[in-house]
PALUM-755778 format. One line per field, with one value per residue (C-alpha): residue number from 1; y, x, z. Coordinates in Angstrom, 2 decimals. Layout:
<sites>
k = (NUM ...)
v = (Y ...)
u = (X ...)
w = (Z ...)
</sites>
This chain:
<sites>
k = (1 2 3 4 5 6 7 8 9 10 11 12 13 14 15 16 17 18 19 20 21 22 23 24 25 26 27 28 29 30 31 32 33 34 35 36 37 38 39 40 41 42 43 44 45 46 47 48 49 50 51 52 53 54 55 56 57 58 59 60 61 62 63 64 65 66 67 68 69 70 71 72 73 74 75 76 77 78 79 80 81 82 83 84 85 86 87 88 89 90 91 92 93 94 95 96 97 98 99 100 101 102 103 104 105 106 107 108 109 110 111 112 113 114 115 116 117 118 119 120 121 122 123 124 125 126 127 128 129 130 131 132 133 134 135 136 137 138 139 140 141 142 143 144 145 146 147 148 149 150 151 152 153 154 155 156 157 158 159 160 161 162 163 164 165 166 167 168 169 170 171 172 173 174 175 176 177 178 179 180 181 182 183 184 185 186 187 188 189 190 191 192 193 194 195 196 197 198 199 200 201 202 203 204 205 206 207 208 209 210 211 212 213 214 215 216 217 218 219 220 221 222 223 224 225 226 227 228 229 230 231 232 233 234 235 236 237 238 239 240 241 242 243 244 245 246 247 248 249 250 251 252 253 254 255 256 257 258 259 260 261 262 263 264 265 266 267 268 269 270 271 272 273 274 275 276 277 278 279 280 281 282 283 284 285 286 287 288 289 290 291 292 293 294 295 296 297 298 299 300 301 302 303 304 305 306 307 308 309 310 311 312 313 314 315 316 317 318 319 320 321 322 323 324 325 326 327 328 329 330 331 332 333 334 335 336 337 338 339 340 341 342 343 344 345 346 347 348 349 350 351 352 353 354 355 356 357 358 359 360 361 362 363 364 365 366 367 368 369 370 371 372 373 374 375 376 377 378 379 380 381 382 383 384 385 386 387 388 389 390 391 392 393 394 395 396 397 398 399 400 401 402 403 404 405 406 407 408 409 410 411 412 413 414 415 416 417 418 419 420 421 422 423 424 425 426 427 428 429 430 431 432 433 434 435 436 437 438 439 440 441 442 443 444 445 446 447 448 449 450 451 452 453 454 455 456 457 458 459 460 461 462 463 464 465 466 467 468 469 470 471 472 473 474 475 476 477 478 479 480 481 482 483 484 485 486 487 488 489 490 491 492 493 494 495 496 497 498 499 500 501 502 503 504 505 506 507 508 509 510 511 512 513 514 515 516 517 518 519 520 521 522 523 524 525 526 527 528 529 530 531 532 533 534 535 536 537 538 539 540 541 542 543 544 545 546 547 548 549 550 551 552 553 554 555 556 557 558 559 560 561 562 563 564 565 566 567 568 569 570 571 572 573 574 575 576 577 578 579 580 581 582 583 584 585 586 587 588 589 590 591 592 593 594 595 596 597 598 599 600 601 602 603 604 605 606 607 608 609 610 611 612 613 614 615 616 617 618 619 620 621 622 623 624 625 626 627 628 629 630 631 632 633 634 635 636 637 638 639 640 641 642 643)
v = (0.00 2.44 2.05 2.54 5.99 6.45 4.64 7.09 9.99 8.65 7.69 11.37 12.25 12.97 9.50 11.88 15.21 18.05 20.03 23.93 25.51 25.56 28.89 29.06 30.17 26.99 26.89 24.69 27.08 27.55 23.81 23.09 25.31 23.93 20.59 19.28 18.01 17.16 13.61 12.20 11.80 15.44 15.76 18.19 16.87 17.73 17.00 16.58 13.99 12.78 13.74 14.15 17.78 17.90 15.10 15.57 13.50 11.59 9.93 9.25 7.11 5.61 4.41 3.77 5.58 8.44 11.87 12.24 8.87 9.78 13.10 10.67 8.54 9.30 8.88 6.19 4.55 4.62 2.96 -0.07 -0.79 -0.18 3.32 6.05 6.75 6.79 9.22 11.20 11.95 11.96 15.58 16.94 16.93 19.86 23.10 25.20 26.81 25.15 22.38 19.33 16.02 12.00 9.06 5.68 3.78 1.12 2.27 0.76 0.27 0.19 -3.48 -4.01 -4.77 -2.48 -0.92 0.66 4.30 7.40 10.59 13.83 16.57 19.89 22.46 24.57 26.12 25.17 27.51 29.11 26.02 23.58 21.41 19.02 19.10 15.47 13.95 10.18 8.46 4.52 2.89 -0.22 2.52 3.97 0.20 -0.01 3.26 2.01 -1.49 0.74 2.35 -0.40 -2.01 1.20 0.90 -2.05 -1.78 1.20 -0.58 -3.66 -0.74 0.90 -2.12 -4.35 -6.13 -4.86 -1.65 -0.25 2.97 5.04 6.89 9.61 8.78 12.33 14.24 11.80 11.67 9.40 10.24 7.67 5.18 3.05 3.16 0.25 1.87 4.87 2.36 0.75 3.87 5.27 8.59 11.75 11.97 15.21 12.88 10.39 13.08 12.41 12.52 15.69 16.75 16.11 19.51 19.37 15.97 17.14 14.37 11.09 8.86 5.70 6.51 7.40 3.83 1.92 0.60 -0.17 2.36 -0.76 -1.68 1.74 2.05 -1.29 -0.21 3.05 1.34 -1.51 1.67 3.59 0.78 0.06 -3.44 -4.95 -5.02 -7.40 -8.76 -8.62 -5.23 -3.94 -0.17 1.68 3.83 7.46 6.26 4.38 0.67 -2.18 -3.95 -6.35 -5.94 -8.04 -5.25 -5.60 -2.30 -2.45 1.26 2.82 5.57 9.06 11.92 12.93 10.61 7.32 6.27 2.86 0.91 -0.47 -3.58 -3.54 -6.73 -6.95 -9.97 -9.43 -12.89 -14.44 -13.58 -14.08 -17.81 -18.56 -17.30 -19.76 -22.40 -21.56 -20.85 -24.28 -26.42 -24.49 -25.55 -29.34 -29.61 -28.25 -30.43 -33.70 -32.39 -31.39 -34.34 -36.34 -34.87 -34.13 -37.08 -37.22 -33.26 -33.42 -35.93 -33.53 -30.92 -32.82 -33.73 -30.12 -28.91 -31.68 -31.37 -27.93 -28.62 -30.96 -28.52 -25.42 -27.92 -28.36 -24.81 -22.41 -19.92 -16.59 -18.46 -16.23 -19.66 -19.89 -17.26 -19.11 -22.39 -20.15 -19.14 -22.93 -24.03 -20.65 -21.51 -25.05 -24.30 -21.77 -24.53 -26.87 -24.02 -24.13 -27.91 -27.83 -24.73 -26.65 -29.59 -27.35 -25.78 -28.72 -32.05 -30.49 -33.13 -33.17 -31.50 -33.37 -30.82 -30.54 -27.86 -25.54 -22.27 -19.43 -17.51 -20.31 -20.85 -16.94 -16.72 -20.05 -19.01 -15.52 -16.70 -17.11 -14.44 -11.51 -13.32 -13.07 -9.87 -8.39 -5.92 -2.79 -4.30 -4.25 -6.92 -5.39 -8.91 -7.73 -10.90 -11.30 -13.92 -15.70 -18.08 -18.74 -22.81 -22.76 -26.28 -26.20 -27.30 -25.81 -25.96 -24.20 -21.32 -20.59 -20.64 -18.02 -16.16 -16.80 -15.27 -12.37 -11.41 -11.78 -9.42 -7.22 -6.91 -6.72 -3.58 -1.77 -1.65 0.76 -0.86 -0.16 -2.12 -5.28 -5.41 -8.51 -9.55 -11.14 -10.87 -12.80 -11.20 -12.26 -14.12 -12.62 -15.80 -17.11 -20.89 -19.89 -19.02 -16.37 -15.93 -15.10 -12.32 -12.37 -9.18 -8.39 -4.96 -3.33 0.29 -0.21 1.60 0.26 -1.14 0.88 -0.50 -2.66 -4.51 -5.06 -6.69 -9.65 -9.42 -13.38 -15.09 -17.42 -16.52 -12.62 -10.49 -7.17 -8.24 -7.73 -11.81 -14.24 -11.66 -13.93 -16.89 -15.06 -18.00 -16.99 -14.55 -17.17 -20.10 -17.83 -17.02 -20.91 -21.85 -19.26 -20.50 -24.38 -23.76 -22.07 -18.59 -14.82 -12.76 -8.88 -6.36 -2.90 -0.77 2.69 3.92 5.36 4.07 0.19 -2.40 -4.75 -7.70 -9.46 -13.24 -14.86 -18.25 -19.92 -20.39 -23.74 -22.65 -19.82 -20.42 -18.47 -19.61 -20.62 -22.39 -26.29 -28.02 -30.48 -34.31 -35.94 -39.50 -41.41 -44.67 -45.85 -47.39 -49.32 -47.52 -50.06 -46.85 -48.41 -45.70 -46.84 -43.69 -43.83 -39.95 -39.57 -43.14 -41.93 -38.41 -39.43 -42.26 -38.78 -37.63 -40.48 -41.21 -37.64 -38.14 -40.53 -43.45 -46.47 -47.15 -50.74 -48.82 -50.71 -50.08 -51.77 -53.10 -56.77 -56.07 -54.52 -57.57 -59.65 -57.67 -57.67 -61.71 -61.66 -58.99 -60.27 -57.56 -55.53 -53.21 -50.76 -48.45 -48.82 -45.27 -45.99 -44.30 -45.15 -45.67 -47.68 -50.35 -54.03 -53.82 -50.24 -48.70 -49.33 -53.18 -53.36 -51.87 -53.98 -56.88 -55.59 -55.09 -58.70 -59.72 -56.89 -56.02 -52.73 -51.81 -47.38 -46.69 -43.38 -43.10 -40.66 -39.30 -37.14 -37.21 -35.17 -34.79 -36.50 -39.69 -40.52 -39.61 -41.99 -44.97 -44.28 -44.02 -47.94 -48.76 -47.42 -43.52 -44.24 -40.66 -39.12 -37.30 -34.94 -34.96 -32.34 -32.54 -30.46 -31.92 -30.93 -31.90 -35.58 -35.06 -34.12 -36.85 -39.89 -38.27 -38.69 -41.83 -43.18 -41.44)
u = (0.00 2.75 4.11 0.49 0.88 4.03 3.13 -0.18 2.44 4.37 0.88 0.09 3.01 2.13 2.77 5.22 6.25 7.60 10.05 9.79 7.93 11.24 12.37 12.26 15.71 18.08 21.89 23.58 24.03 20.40 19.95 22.01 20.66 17.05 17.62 20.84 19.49 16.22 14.65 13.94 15.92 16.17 18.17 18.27 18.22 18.60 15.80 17.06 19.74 18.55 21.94 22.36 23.11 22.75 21.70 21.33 22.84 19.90 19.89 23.35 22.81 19.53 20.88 24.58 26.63 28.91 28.09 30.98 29.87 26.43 26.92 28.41 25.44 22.45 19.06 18.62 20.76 19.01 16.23 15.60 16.33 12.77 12.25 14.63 11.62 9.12 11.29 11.76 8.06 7.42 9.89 8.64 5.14 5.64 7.15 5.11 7.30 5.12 3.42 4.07 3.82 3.77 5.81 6.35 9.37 11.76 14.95 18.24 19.44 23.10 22.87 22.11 18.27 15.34 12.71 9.35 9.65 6.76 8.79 7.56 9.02 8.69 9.82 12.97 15.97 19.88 22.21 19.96 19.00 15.89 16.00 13.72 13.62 12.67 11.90 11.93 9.71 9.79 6.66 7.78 8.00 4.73 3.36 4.78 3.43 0.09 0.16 1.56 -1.43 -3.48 -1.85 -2.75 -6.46 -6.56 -5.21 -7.17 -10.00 -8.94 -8.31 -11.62 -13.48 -11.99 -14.23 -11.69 -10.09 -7.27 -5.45 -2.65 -2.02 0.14 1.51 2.50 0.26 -2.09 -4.29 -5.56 -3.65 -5.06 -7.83 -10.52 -14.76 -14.26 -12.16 -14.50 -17.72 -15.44 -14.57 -18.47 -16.19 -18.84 -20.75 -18.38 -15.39 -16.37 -16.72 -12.87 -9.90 -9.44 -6.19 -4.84 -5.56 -9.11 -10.05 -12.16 -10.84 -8.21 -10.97 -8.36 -7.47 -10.94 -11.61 -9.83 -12.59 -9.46 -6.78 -4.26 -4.91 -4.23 -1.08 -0.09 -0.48 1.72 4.56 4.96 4.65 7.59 9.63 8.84 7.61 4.27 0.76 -1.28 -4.36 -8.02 -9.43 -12.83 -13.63 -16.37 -17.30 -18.29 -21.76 -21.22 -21.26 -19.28 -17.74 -14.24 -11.91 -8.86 -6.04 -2.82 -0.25 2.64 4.91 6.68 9.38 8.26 9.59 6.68 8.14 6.85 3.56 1.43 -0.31 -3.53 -5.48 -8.96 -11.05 -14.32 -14.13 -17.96 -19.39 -16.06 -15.24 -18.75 -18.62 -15.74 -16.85 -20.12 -17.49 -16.04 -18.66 -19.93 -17.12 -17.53 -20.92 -20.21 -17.42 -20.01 -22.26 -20.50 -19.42 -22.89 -24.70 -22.39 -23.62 -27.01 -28.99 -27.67 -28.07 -31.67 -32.40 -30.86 -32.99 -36.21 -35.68 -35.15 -38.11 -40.21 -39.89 -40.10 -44.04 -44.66 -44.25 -46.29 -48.99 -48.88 -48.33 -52.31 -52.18 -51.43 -48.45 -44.95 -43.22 -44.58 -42.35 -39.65 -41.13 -41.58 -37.98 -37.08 -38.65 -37.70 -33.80 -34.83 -35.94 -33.51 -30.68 -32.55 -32.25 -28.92 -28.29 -31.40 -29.36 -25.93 -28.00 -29.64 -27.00 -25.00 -26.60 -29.25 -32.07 -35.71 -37.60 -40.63 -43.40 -47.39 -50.00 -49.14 -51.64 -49.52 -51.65 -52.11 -48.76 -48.23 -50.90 -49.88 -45.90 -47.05 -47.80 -43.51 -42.78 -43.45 -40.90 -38.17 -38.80 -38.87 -41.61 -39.77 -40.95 -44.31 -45.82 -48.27 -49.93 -52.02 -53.05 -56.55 -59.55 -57.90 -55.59 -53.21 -51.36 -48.36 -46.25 -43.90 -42.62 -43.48 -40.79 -38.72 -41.38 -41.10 -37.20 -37.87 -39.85 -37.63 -34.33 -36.33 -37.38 -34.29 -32.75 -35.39 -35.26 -31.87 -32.35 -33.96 -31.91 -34.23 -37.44 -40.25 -42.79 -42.25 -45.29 -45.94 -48.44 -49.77 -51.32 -51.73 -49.78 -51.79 -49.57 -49.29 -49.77 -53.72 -51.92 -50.45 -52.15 -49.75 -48.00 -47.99 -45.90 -44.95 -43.80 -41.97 -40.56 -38.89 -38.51 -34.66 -31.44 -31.70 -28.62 -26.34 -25.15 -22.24 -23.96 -27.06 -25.06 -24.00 -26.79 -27.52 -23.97 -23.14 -20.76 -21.51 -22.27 -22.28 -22.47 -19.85 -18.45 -20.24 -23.68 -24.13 -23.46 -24.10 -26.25 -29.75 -30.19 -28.31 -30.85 -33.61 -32.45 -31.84 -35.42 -36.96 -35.17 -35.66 -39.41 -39.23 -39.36 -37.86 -36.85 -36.70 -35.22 -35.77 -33.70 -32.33 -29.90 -32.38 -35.70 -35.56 -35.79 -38.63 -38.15 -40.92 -40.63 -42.86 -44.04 -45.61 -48.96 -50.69 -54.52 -56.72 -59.41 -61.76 -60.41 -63.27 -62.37 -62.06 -62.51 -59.36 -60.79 -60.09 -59.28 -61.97 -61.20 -57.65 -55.29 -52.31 -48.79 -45.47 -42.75 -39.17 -36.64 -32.83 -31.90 -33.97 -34.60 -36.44 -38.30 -39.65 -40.24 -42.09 -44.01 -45.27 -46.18 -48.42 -49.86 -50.66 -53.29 -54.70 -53.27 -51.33 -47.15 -45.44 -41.88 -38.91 -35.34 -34.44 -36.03 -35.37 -37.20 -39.64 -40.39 -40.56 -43.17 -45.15 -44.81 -45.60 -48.71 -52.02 -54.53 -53.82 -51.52 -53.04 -49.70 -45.87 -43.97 -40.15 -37.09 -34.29 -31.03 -31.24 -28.12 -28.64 -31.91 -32.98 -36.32 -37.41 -36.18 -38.56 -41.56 -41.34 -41.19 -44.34 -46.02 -45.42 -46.81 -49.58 -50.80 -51.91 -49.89 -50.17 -46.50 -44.68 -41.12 -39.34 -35.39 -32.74 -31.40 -33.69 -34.19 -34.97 -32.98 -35.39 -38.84 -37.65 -37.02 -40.39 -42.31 -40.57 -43.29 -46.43 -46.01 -44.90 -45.26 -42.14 -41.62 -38.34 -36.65 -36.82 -40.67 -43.30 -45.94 -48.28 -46.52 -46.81 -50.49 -51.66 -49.16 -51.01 -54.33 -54.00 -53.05 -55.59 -58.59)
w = (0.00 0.72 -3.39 -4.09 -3.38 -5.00 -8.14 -8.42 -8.53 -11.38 -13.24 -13.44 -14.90 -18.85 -21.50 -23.58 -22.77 -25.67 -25.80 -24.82 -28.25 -30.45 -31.91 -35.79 -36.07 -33.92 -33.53 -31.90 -28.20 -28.29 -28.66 -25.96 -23.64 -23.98 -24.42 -23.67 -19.73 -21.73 -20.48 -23.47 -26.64 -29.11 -31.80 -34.83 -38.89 -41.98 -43.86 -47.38 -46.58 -42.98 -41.58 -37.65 -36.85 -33.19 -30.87 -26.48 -23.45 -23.47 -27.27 -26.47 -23.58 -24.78 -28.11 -26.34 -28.75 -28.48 -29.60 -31.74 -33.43 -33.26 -35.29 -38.51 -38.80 -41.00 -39.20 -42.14 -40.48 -36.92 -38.49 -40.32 -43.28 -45.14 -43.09 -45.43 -47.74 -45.31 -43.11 -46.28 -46.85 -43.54 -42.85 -46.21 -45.26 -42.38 -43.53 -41.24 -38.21 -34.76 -36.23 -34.75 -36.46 -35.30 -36.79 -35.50 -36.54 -35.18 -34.40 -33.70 -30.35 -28.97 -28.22 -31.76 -31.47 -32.56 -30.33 -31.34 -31.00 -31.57 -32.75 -32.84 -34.83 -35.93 -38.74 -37.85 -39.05 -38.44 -39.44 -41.87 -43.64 -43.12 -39.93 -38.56 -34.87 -33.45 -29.96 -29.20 -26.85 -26.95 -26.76 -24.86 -22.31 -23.39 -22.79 -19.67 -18.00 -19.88 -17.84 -14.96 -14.49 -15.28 -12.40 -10.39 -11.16 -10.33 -7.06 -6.25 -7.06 -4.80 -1.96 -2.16 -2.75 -0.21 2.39 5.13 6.11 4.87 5.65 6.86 10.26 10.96 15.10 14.96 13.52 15.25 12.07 8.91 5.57 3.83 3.93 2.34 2.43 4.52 7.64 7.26 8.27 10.93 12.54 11.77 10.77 9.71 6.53 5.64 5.99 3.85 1.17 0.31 1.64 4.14 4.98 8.32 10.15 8.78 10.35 13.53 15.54 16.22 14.47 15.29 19.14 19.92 18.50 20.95 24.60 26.38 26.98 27.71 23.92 22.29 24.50 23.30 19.80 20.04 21.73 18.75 16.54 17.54 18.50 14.50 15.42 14.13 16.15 15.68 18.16 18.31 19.98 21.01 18.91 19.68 16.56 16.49 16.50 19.54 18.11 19.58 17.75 17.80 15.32 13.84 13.84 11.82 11.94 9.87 11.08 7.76 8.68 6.20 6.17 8.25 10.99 11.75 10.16 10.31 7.39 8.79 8.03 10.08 9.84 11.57 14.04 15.86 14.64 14.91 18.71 19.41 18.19 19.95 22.72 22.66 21.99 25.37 27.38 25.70 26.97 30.14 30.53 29.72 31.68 34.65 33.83 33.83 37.29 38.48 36.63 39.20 42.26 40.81 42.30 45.94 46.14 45.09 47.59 50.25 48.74 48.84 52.42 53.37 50.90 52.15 56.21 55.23 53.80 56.33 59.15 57.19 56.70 60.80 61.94 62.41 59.59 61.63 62.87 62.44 61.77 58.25 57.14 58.13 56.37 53.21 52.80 53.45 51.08 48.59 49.29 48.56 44.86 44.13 44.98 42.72 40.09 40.26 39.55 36.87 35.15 34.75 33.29 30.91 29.12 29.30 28.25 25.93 26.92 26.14 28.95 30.01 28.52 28.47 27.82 30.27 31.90 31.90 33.85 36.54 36.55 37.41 39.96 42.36 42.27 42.75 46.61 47.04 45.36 48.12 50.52 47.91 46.51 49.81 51.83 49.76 46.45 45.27 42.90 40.87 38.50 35.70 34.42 32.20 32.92 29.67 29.64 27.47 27.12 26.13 25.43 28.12 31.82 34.80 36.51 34.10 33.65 37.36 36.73 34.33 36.64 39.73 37.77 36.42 39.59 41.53 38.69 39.33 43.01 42.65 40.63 43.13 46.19 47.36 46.54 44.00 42.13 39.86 37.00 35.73 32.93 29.83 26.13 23.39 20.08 16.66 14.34 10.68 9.52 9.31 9.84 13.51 16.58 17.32 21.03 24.14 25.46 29.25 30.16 33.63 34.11 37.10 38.09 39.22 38.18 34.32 32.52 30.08 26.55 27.52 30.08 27.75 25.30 27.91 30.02 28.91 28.80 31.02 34.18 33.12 36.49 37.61 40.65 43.76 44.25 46.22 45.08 41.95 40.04 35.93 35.26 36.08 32.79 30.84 32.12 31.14 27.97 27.08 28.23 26.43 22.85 24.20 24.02 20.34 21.92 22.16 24.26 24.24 26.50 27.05 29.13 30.10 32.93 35.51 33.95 34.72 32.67 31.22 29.68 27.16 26.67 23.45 23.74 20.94 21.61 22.31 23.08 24.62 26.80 28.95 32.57 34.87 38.46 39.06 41.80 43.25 42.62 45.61 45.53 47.12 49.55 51.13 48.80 49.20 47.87 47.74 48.26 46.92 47.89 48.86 50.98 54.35 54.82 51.55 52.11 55.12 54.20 51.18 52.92 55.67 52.29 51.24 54.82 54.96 52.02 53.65 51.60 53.32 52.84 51.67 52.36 50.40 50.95 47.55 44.76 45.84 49.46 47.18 45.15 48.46 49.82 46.72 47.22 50.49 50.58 51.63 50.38 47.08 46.31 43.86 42.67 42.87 43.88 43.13 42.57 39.72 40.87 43.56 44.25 42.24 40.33 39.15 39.27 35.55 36.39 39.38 37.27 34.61 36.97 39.06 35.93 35.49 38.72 38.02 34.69 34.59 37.96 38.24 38.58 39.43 38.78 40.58 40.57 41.10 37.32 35.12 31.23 27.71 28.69 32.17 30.16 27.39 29.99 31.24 28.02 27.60 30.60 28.21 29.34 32.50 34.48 35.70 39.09 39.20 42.31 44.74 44.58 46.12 48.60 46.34 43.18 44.52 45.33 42.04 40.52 42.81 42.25 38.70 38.72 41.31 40.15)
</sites>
């Protein structure tokens, strides 16, 4: 790029340049004086017998003969052999004094060759008789300042049309002398800039140091520049219209006579950093999971025990009682852990989640109850949700995820306090085949975000947060939810004016919501409970008791079986975990359902996902229960099964 500029100079240099207008009268002084230092070839002839009169330096040393020898020849005998006559005619045609005429000949060379040459001669007088007075130009030369700037179109046309930036900075001046459409969209530069190229002291600003985010970055970049070293990394810009963007930055310094100056090569690198990126935060997130996926099932059981006892007391304590605030964040703390584990498992093993037709609305309105205690008396909740419901194809324990993480960004927001507005609508699809969406909206009146933070509100491990305040995985669980499910996710935000976020569901149905009354299970039934760890079996079996049912507790599948041998009356559904030590759960309910076609069986577990709900659906749609479990997730699970 730096010959580019120089080449360009020599390009506008004129093909073939004449002589100063020649006087009518020429002897051989005035000859010398004008064209002795003369370029280009000159020489003075006598038109009647083509004899040299006068020739300069230059026809000397392009033809590589001596001046002396020079003066003896004929210009006959410069040419070929066939050119005398033509010559002839040629210098007999111009008598008038400043006319200038055109001939192309070959003419010998020193080296004994011939080269195409264009001369151009005029009428004059040498010592008071006719004279021709002729300049050379060769037009091998003429065809190479023709492919010259050829060449130079071309690569102007490569500069300006390139699909990265180019360009030229001045460290001293601390200004662009050159540079490309490209650079000028990088840098977001003015619309009067892009007009052409300004000089430096009309350029308004330092368009490349008012690129650089970090300071460490431009710093970098000047030191490799005057220690005449190259630069080379990948740099966040922010452009004059206040985009972000990374670029891939390549400086090459040049020493000018302006003092040191650097050739710049500016690729945008957005998508690419942003992919790798993913990558990493990919690997991250597998590399979590395999570790959480190990601890998953023994740290739900904890967290169903402590959940569990947790319901059992609340269920036991009158219902002005001050415990049940206590009961309520147990059992808050509870999910929230259980968040946790379900969020590494998410983004890492990319399951199936066990989905149904899901109110939204209903959904809103029974985790609304929790939602107080963890927002905090400062906060208001302000619902605004309309008699119709909206089903959307989903699970509800990940829309309360969404929910939970919202709202603990929210309250976060507003250290102070202020009011947290959640509610729905159904958006009309533009297409007459789709039932459109449903938008759930939750906005906050907190401190608002500002650009950069927007822009990595939902990657994983990404806080603002002061450490051990956050984990910068509850925006990034909602935001992989939200796509899991088919949907989008919007946010609106402004320093000072809070923040709202709208999620879009596809829709599965609307219907007008009218109350339904809980079917109770009529009559006692008998429930054979196979759970290995002893905590859980007889937390779950309080559970069962509690709705009135009677417990066959079994601490493995094997003393399972033998009590299903042994039992006198019947035994009318089989409630059993999965990884339990020598025969599994699915091994024990396919053997039950052996012993009793047509057994109800719950399957229950610590490990969650696509791979469990297949395993089940080998049992004929065998229903699955995710561990930790709600007392009233179980109830509704035995109720439909024993109604």
């Amino acid at each position: 790029m730096s010959n580019l500029l120089v080449e360009a100079s020599i390009a506008r240099q004129p093909a073939c340049p004449l002589p100063p207008h020649p006087a009518a009268a020429m002897d051989d002084d005035l000859f010398d004086a004008a064209y002795e230092y003369f370029p280009q070839p000159v020489w003075l002839v006598d038109p009647a017998t083509l004899q040299l009169l006068r020739v300069n330096r230059a026809m000397c040393l392009e033809l590589g003969i001596g001046r002396m020898e020079l003066l003896k020849l004929t210009e006959a005998e410069l040419g070929a052999p066939d050119e005398g006559e033509r010559i002839f005619g040629a210098y007999a045609a111009i008598q008038d004094f400043g006319q200038w005429s055109t001939y192309s000949r070959k003419q010998h060379q020193g080296d004994g060759t011939f080269s195409a040459v264009q001369l151009k001669f005029s009428a004059v007088t040498h010592q008071n008789q006719p004279a021709r007075l002729v300049v050379a130009h060769s037009l091998r030369q003429r065809r190479q300042d023709t492919a010259m700037r050829q060449q130079i179109d071309i690569l102007k046309s490569l500069v300006a049309n390139a699909g990265y930036g180019l360009g030229r900075y001045s460290v001293r001046q601390k200004r662009l002398v050159f540079f490309n459409q490209k650079l000028l969209d990088l840098i977001g530069a003015s619309d009067e800039v892009t007009q052409g190229l300004p000089a430096l002291t009309s350029q308004p600003s330092d368009y490349i140091e008012e690129a650089f985010v970090h300071p460490e970055d431009w710093a970098a970049f000047l030191d490799v520049a005057r220690r005449g070293q190259a630069f080379q990394k990948i740099v966040l810009w922010r452009s004059q219209k206040a985009e972000l963007r990374y670029v891939r930055l390549l400086s090459v310094p040049v020493e000018t006579a302006e003092g040191v100056q650097v050739d710049l090569n500016v690729e945008d690198a957005t998508e690419a950093v942003q992919h790798e990126q993913q990558s990493r935060q990919s690997q991250k997130m597998e590399a979590l999971g395999r570790m959480a996926g190990g601890v998953a099932h023994d740290f739900n059981n904890l967290l169903l025990v402590i959940c569990g006892h947790a319901e059992l007391m609340e269920e036991s304590l009158p219902a002005e009682s001050e415990l049940r605030l206590h009961t309520t964040k147990l059992m808050i703390a509870s999910r929230q852990a259980a968040d946790i584990t379900g969020t590494l498992l998410t983004f890492s093993r990319g399951e199936e989640p066990l989905v149904g037709l899901l109110a939204l609305n209903k959904t809103i309105r029974a985790y609304a109850d929790l939602m107080p205690s963890l927002l905090g008396p400062e906060i208001v909740l302000d619902l605004k949700l309309p008699q119709e419901e909206f089903h959307i194809l989903a699970n509800a324990t990940h829309v309360e995820q969404v929910i939970l993480n919202l709202c603990i960004n929210a309250r976060d927001a507003m250290p102070e306090g202020g009011r947290v507005t959640v509610r729905t609508s159904h958006i009309a699809s533009r297409s007459k085949d789709e039932n459109g969406s449903v938008m759930l909206e939750l906005s906050d009146s907190g401190v608002g975000m500002d650009a950069e933070t927007r822009a990595h509100i939902f990657e994983p491990f990404y806080t603002t947060k002061a450490r051990g305040k956050g984990t910068g995985l509850g925006l990034a669980l909602v935001y992989g939810i939200v796509t899991q499910y088919g949907g989008s996710i919007e946010v609106e935000t402004e320093m000072g004016r809070g923040t709202t976020f709208r999620i879009f569901f596809p829709l599965g149905e609307r219907v007008v919501d009218s109350p339904t009354s809980r079917v109770i299970t009529s009559g006692k039934k008998t429930v054979l409970l196979a759970e290995d760890e002893p905590e859980i079996r007889n937390m779950v079996g309080e559970f069962v008791r509690k709705l009135g049912h009677q417990v066959l507790p079994a601490g493995d599948a094997e003393e399972a079986l033998e009590i299903a041998n042994s039992h006198d009356g019947k035994i009318d559904m089989l409630l059993t975990d999965v990884m339990m030590p020598g025969i599994n759960g699915f091994e024990l309910a396919l053997a039950m359902r052996q012993m009793h076609p047509g057994l109800p069986i719950l399957v229950m577990s610590g490990f969650t996902g696509g791979a469990m709900s297949r395993r089940a659906k080998e049992l004929g749609d065998v229903p699955f229960l995710p561990k930790p479990f709600s007392f009233r997730q179980l109830e509704a699970s035995l109720q439909k099964l024993l109604s």
